[in-house]
PDB file of N, CA, C and O in Angstrom:
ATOM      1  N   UNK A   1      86.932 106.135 -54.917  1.00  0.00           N
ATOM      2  CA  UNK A   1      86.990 106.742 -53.611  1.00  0.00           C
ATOM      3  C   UNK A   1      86.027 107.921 -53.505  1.00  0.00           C
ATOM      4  O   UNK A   1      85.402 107.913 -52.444  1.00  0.00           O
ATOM      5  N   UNK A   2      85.700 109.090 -54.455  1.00  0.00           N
ATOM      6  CA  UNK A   2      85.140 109.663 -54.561  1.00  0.00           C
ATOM      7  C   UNK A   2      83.781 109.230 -54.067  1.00  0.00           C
ATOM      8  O   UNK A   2      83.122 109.464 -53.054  1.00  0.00           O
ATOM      9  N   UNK A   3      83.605 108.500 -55.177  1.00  0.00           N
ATOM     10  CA  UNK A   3      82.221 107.427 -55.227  1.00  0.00           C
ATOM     11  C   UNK A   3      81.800 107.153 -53.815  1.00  0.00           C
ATOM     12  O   UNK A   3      80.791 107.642 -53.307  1.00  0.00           O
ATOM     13  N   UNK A   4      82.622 106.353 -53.220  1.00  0.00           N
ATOM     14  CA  UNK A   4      82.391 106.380 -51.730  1.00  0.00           C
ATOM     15  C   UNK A   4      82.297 107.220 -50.875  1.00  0.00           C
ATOM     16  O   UNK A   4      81.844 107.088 -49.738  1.00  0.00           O
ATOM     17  N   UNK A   5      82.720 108.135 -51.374  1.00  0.00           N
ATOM     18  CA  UNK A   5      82.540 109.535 -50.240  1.00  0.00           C
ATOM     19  C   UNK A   5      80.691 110.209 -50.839  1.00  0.00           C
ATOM     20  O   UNK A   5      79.869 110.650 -50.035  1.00  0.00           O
ATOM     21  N   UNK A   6      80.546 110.150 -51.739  1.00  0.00           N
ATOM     22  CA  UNK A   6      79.511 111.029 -51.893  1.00  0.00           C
ATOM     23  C   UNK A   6      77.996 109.685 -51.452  1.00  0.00           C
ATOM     24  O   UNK A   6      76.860 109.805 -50.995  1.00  0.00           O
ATOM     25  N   UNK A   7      78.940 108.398 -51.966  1.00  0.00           N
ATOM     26  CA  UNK A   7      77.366 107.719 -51.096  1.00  0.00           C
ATOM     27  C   UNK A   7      77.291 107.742 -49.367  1.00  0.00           C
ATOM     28  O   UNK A   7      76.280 107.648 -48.671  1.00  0.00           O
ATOM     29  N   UNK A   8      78.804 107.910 -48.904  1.00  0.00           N
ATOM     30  CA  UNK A   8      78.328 108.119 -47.641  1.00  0.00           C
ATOM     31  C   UNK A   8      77.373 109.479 -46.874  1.00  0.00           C
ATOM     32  O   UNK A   8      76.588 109.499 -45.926  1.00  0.00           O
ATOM     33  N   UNK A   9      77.938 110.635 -47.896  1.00  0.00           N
ATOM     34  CA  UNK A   9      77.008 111.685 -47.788  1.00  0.00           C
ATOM     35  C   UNK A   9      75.184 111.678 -47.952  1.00  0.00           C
ATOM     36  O   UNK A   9      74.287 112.107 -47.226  1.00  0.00           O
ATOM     37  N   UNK A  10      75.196 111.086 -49.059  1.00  0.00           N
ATOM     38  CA  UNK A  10      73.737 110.000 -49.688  1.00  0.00           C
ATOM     39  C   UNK A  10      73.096 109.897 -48.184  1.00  0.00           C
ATOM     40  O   UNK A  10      72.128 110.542 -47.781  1.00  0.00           O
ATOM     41  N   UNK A  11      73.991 108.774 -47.324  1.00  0.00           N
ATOM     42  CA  UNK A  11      73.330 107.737 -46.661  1.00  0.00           C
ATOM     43  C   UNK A  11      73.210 108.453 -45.636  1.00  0.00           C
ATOM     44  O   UNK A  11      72.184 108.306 -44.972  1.00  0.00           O
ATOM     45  N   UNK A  12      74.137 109.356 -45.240  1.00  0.00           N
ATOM     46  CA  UNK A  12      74.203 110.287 -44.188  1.00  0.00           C
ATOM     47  C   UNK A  12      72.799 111.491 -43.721  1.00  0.00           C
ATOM     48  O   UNK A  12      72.299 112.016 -42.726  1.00  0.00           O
ATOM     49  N   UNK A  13      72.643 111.435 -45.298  1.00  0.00           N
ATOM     50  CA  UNK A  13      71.458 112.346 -45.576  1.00  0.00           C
ATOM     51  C   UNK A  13      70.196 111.693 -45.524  1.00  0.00           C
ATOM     52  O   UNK A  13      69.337 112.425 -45.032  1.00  0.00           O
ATOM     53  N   UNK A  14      69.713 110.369 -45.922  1.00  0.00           N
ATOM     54  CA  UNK A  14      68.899 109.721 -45.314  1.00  0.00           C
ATOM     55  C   UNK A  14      69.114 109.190 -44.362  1.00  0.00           C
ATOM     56  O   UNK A  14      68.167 108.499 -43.987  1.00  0.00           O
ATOM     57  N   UNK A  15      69.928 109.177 -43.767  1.00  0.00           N
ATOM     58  CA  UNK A  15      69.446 108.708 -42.273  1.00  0.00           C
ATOM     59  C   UNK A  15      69.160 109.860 -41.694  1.00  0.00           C
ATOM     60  O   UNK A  15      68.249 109.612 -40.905  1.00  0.00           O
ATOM     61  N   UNK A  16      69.469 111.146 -41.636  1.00  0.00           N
ATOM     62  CA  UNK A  16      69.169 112.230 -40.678  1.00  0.00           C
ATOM     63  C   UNK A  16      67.929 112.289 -41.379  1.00  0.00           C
ATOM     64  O   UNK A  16      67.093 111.974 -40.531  1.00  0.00           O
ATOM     65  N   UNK A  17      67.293 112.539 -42.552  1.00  0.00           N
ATOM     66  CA  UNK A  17      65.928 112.916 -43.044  1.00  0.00           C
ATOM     67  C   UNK A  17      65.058 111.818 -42.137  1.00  0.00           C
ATOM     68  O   UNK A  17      63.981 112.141 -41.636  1.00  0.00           O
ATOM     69  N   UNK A  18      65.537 110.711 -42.003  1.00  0.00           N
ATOM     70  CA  UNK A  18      64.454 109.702 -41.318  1.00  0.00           C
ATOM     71  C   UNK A  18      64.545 110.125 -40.423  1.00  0.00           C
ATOM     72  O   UNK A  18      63.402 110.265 -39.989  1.00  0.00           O
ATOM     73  N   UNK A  19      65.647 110.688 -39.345  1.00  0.00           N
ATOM     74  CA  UNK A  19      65.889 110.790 -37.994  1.00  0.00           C
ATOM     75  C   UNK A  19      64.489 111.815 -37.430  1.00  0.00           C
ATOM     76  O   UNK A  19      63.702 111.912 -36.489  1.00  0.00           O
ATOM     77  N   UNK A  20      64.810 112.400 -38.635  1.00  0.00           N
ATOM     78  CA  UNK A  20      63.563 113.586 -38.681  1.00  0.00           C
ATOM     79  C   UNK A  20      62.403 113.447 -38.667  1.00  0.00           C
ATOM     80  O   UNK A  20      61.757 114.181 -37.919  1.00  0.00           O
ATOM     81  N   UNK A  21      61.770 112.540 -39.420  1.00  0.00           N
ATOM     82  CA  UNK A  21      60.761 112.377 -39.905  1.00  0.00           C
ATOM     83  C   UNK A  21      60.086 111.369 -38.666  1.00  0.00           C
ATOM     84  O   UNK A  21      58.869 111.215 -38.566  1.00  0.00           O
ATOM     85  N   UNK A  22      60.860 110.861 -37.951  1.00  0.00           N
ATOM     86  CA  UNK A  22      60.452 109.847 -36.931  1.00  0.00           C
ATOM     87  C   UNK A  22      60.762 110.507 -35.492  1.00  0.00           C
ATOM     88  O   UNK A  22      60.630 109.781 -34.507  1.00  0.00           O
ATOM     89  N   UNK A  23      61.184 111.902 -35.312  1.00  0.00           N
ATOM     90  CA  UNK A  23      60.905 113.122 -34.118  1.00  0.00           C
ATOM     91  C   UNK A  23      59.148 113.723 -34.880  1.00  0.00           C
ATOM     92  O   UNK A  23      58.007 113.531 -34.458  1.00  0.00           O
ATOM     93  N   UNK A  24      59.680 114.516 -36.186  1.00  0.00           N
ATOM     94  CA  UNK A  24      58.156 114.951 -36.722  1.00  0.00           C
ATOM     95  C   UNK A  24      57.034 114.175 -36.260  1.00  0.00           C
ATOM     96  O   UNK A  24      55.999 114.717 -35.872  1.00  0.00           O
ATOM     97  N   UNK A  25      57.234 112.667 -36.292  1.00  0.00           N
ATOM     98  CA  UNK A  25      55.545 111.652 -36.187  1.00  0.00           C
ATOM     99  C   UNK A  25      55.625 111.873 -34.664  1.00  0.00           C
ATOM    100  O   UNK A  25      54.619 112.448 -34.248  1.00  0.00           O
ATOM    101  N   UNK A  26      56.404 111.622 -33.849  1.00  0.00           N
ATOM    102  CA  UNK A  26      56.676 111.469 -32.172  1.00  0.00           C
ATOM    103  C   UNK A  26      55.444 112.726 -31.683  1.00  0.00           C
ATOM    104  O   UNK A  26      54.309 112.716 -31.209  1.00  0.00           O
ATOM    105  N   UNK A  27      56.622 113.927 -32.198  1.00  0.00           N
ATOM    106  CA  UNK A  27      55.553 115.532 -32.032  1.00  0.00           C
ATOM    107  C   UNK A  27      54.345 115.033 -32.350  1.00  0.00           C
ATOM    108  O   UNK A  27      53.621 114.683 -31.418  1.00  0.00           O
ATOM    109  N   UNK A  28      53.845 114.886 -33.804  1.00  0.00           N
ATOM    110  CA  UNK A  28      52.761 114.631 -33.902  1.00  0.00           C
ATOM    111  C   UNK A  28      51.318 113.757 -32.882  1.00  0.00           C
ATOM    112  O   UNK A  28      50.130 114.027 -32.710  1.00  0.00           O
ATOM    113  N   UNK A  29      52.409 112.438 -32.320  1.00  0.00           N
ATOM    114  CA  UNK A  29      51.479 111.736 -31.756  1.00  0.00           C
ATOM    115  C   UNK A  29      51.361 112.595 -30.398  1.00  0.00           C
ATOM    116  O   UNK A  29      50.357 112.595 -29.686  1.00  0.00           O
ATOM    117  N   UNK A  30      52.331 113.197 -30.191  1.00  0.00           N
ATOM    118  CA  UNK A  30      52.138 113.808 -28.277  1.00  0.00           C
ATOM    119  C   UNK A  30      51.269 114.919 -28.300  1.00  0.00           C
ATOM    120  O   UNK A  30      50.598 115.170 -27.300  1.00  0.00           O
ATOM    121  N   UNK A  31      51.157 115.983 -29.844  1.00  0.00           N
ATOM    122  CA  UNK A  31      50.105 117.017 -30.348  1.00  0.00           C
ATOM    123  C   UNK A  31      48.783 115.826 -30.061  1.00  0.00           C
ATOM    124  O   UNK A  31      48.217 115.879 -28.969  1.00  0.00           O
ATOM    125  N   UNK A  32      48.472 115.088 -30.784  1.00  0.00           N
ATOM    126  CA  UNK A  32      47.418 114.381 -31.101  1.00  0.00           C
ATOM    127  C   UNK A  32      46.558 114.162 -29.502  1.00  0.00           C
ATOM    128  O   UNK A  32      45.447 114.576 -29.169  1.00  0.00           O
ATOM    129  N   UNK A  33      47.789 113.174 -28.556  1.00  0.00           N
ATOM    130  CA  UNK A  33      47.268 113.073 -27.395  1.00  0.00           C
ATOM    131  C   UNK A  33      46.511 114.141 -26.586  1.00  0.00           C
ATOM    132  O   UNK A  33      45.414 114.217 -26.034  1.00  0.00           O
ATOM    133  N   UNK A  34      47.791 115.086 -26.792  1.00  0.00           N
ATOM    134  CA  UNK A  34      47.396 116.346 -25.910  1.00  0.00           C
ATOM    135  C   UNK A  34      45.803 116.613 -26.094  1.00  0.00           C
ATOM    136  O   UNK A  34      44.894 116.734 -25.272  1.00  0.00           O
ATOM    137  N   UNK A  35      45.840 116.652 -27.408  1.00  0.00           N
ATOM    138  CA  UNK A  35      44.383 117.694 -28.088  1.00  0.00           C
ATOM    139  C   UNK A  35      43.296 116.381 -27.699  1.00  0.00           C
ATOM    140  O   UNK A  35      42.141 116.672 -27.389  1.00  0.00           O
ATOM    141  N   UNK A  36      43.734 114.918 -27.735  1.00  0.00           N
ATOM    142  CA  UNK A  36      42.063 114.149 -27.255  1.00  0.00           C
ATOM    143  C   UNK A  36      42.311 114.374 -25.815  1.00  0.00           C
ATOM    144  O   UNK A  36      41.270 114.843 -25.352  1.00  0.00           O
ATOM    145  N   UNK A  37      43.198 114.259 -24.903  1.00  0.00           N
ATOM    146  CA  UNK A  37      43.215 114.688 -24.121  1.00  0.00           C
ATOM    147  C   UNK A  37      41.983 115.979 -23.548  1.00  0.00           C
ATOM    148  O   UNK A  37      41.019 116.070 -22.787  1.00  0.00           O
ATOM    149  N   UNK A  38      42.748 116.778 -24.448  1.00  0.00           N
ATOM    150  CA  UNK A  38      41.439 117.950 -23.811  1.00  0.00           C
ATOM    151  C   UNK A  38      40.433 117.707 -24.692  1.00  0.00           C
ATOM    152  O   UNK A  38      39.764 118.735 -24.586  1.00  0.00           O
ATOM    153  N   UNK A  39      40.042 117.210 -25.268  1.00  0.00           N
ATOM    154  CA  UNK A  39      39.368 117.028 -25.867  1.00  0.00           C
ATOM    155  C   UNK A  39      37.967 116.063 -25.045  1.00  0.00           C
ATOM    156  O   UNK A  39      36.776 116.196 -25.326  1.00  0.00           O
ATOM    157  N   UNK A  40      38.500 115.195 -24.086  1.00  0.00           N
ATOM    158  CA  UNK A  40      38.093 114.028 -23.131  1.00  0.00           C
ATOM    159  C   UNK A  40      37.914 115.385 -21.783  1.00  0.00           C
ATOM    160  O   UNK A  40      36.871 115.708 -21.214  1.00  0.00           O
ATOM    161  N   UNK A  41      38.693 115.707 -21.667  1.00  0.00           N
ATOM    162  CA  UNK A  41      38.033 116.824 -20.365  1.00  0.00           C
ATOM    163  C   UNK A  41      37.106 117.666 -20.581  1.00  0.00           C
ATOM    164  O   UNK A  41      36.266 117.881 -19.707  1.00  0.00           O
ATOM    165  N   UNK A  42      37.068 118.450 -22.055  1.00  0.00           N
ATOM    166  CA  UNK A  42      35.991 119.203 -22.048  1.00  0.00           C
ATOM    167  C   UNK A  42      34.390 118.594 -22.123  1.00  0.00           C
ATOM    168  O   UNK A  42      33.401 119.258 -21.812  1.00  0.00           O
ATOM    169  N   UNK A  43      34.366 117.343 -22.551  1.00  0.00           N
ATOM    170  CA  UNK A  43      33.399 116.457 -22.889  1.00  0.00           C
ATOM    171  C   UNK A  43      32.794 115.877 -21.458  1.00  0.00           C
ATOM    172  O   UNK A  43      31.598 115.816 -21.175  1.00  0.00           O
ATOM    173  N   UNK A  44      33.944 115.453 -20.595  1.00  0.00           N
ATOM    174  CA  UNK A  44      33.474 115.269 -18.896  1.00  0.00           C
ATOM    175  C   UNK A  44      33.119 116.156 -18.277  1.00  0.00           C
ATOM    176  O   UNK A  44      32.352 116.012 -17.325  1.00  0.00           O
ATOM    177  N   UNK A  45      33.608 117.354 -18.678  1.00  0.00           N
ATOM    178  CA  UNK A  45      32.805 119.057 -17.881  1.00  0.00           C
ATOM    179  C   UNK A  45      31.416 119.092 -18.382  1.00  0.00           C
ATOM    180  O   UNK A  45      30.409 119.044 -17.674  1.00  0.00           O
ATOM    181  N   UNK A  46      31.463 119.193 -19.865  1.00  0.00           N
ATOM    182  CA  UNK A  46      29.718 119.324 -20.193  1.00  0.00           C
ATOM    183  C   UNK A  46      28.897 118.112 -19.639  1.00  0.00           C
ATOM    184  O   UNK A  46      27.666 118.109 -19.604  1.00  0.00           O
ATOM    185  N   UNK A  47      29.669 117.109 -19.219  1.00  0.00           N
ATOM    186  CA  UNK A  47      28.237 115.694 -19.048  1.00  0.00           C
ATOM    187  C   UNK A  47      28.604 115.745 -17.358  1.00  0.00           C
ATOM    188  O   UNK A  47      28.391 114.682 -16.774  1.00  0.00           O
ATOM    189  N   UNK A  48      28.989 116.569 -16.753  1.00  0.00           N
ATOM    190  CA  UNK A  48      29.045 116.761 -15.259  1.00  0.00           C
ATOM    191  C   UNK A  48      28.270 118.158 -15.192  1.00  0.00           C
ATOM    192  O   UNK A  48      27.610 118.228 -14.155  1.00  0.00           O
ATOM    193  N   UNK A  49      28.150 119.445 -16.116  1.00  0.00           N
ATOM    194  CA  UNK A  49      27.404 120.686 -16.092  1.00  0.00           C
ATOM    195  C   UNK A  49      25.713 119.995 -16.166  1.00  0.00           C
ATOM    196  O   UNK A  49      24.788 120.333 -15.427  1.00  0.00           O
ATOM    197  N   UNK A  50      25.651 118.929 -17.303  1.00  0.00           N
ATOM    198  CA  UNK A  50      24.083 118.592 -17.694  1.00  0.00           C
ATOM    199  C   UNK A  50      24.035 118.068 -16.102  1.00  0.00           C
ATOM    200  O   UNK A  50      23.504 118.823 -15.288  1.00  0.00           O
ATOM    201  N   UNK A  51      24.577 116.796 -15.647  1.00  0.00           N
ATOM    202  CA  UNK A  51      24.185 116.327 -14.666  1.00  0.00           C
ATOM    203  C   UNK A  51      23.862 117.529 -13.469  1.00  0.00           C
ATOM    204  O   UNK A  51      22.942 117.386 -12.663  1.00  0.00           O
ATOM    205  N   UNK A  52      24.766 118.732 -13.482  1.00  0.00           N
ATOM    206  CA  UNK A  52      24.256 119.410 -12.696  1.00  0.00           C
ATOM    207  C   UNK A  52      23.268 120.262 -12.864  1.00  0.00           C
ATOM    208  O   UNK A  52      22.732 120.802 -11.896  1.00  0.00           O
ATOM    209  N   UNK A  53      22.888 120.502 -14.159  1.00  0.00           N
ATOM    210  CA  UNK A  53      21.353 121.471 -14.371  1.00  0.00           C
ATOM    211  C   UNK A  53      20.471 120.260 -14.591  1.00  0.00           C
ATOM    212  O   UNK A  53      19.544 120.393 -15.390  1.00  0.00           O
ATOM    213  N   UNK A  54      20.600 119.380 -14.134  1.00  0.00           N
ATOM    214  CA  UNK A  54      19.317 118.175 -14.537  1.00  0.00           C
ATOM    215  C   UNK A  54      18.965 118.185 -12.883  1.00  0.00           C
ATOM    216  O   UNK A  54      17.810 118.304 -12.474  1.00  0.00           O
ATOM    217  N   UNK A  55      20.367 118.015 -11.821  1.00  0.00           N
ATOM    218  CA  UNK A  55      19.730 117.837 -10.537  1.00  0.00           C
ATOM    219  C   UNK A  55      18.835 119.221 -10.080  1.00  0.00           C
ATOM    220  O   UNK A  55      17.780 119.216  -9.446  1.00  0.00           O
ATOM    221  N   UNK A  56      19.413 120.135 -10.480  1.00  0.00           N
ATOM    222  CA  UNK A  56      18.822 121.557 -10.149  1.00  0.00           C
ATOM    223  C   UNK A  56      17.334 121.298 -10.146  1.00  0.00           C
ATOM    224  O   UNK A  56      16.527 121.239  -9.218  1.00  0.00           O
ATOM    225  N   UNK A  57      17.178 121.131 -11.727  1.00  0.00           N
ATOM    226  CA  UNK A  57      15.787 121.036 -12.270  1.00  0.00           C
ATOM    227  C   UNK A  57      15.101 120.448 -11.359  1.00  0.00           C
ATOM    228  O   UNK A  57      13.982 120.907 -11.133  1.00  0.00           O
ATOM    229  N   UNK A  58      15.485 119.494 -10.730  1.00  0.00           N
ATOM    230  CA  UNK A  58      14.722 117.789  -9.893  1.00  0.00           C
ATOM    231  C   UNK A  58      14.739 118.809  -8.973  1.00  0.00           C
ATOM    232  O   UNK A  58      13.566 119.152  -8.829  1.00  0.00           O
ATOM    233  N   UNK A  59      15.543 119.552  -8.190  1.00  0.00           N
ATOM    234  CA  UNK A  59      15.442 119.908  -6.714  1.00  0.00           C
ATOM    235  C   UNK A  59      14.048 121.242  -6.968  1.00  0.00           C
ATOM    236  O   UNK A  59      13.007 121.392  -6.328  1.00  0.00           O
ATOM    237  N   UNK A  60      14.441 121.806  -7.818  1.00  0.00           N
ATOM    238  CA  UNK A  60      13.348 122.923  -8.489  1.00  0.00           C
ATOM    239  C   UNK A  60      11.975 122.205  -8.657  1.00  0.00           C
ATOM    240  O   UNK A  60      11.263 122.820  -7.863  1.00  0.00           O
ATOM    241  N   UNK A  61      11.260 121.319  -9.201  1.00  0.00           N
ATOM    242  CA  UNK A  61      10.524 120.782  -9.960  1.00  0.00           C
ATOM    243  C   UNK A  61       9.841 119.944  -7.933  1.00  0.00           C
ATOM    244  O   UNK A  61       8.669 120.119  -7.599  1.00  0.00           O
ATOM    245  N   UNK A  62      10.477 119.448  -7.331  1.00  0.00           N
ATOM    246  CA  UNK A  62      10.121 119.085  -6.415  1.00  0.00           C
ATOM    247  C   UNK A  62       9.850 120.184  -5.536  1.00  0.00           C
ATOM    248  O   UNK A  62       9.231 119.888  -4.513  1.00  0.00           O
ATOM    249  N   UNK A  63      10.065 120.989  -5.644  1.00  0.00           N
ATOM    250  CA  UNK A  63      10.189 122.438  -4.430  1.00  0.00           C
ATOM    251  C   UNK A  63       8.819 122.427  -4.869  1.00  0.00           C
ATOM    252  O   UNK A  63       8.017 121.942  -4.072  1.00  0.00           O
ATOM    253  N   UNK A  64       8.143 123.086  -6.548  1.00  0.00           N
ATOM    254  CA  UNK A  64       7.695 123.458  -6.401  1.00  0.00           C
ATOM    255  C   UNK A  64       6.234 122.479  -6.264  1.00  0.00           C
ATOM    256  O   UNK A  64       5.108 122.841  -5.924  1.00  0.00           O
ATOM    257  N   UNK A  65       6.686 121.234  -6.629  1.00  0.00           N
ATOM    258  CA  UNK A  65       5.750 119.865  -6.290  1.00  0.00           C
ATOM    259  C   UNK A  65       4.956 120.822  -4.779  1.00  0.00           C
ATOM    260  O   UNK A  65       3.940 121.488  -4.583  1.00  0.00           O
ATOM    261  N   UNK A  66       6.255 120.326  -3.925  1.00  0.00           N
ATOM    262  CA  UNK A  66       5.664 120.288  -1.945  1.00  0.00           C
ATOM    263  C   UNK A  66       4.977 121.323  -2.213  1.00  0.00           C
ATOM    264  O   UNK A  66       3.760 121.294  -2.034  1.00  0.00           O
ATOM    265  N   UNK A  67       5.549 122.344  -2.651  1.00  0.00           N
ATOM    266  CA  UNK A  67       4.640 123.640  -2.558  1.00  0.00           C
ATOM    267  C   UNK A  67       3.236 124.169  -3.152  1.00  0.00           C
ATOM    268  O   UNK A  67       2.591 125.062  -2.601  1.00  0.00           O
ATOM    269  N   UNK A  68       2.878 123.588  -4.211  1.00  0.00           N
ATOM    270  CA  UNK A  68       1.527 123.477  -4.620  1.00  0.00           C
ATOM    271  C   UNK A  68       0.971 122.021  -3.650  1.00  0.00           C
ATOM    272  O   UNK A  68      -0.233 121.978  -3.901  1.00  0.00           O
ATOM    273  N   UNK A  69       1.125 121.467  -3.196  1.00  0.00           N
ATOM    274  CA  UNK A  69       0.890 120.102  -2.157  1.00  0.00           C
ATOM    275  C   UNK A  69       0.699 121.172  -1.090  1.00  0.00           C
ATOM    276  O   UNK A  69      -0.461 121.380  -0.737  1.00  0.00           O
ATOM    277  N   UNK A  70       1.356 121.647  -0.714  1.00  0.00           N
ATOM    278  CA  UNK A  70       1.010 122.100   0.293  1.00  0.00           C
ATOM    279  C   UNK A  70       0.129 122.958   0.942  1.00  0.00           C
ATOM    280  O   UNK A  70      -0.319 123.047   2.084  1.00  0.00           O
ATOM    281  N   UNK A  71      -0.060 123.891  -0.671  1.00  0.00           N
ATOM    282  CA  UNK A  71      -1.237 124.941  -0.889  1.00  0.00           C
ATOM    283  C   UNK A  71      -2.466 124.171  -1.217  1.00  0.00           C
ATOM    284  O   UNK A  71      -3.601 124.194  -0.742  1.00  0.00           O
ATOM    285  N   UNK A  72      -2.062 123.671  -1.906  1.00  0.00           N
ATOM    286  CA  UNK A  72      -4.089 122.330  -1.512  1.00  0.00           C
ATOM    287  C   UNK A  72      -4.512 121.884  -0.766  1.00  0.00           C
ATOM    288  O   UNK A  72      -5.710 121.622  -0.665  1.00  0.00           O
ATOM    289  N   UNK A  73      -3.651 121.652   0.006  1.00  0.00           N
ATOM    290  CA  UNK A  73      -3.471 120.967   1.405  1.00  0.00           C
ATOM    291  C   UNK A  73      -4.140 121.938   2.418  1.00  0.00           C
ATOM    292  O   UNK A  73      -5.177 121.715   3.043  1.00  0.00           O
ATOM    293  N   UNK A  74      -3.232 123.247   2.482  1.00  0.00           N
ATOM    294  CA  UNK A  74      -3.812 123.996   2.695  1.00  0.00           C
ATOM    295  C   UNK A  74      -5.536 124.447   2.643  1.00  0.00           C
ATOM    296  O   UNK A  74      -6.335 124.566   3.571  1.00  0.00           O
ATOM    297  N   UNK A  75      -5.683 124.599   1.423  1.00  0.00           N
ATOM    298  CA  UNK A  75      -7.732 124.931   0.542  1.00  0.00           C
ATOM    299  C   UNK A  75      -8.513 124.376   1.190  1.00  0.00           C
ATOM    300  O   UNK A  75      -9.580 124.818   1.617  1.00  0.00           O
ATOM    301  N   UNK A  76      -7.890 122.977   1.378  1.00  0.00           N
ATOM    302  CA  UNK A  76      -8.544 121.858   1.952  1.00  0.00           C
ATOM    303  C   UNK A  76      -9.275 121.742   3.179  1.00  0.00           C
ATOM    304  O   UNK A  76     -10.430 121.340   3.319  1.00  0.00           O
ATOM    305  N   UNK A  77      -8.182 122.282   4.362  1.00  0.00           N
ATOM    306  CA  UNK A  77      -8.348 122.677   5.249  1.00  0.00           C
ATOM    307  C   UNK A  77      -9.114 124.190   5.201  1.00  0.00           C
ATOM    308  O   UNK A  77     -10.138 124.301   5.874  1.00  0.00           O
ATOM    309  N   UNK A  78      -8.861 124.811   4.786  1.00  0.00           N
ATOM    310  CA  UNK A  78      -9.842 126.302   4.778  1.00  0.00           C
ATOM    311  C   UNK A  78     -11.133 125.742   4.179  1.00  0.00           C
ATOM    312  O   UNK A  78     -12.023 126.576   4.346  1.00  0.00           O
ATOM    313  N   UNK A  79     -11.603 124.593   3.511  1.00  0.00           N
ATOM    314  CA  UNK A  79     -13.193 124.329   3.028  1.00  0.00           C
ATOM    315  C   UNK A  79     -13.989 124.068   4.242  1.00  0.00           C
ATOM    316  O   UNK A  79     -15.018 124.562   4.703  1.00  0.00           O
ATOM    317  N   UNK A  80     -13.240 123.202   4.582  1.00  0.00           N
ATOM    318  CA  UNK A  80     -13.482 121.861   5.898  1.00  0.00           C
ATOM    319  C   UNK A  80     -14.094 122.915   6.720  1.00  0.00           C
ATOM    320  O   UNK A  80     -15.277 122.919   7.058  1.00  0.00           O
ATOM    321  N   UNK A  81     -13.180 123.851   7.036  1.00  0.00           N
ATOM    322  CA  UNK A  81     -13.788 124.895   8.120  1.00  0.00           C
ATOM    323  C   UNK A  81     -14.715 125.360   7.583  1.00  0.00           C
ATOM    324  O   UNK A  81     -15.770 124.947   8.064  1.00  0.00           O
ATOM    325  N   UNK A  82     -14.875 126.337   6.452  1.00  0.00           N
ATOM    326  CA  UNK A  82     -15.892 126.770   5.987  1.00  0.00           C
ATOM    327  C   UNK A  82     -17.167 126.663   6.288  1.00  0.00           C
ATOM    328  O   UNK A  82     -18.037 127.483   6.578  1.00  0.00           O
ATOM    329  N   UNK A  83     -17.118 124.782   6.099  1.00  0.00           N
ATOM    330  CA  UNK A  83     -18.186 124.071   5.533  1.00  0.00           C
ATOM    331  C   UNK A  83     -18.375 123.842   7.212  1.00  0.00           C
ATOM    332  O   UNK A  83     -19.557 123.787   7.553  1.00  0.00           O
ATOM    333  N   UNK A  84     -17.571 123.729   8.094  1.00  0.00           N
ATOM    334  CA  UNK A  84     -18.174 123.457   9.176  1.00  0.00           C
ATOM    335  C   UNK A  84     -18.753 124.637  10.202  1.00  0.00           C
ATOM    336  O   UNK A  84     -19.556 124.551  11.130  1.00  0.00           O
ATOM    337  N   UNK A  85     -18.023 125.771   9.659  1.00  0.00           N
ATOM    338  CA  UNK A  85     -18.935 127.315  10.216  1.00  0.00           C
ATOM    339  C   UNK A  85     -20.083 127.623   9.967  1.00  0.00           C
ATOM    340  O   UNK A  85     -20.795 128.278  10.728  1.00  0.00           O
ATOM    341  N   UNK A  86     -20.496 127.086   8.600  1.00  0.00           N
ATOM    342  CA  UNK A  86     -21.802 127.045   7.571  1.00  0.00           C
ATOM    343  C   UNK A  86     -22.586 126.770   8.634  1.00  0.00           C
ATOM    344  O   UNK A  86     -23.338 127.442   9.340  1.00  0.00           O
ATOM    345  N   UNK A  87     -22.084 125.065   8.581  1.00  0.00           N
ATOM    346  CA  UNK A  87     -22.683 124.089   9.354  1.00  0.00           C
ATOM    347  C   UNK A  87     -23.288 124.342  10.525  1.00  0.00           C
ATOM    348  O   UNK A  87     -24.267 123.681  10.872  1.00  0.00           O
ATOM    349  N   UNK A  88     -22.683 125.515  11.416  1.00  0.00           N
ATOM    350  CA  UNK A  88     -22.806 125.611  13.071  1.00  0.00           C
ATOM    351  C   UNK A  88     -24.036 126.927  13.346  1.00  0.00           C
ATOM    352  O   UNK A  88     -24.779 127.157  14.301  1.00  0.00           O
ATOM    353  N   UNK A  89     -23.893 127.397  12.442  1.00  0.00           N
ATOM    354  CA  UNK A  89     -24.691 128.561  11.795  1.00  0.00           C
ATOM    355  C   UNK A  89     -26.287 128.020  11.375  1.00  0.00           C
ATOM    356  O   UNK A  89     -27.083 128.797  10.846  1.00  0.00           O
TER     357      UNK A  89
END
């Protein structure tokens, strides 16, 4: 009888150690998620920041495109005359 009492204690005691050990992994996996979790957001912020200093660049890089275009464009027109004041002269 004894005997039986102390294996039920035994069994009592592994089953709560498992009970445990299978909350411990649970925590673990919902830690785990959490952290790829943010882990997946911080990674979509930086590849949405590049996309936004890449469009910058394009809107920058074209500004200053028109704007030298436009200053030649400009020269162009100031020769033309030049050459045709020369001309009248």
């Amino acid at each position: 009888m004894l005997d039986n009492h102390y294996e039920m204690q035994e069994e009592k005691l592994k089953m709560q150690s498992m009970e445990n050990r299978i909350k411990r992994l649970e925590f673990e996996e919902q830690r785990a998620r959490k952290m790829e979790e943010a882990a997946n957001k911080r990674a979509e912020n930086m590849i949405d920041a590049r996309k936004r200093h890449f469009e910058d660049l394009l809107v920058k890089k074209n500004h200053y495109m028109n704007v030298h275009y436009e200053e030649n464009k400009q020269r162009e027109i100031n020769l033309k005359r030049r050459l045709e004041t020369k001309s009248m002269i």
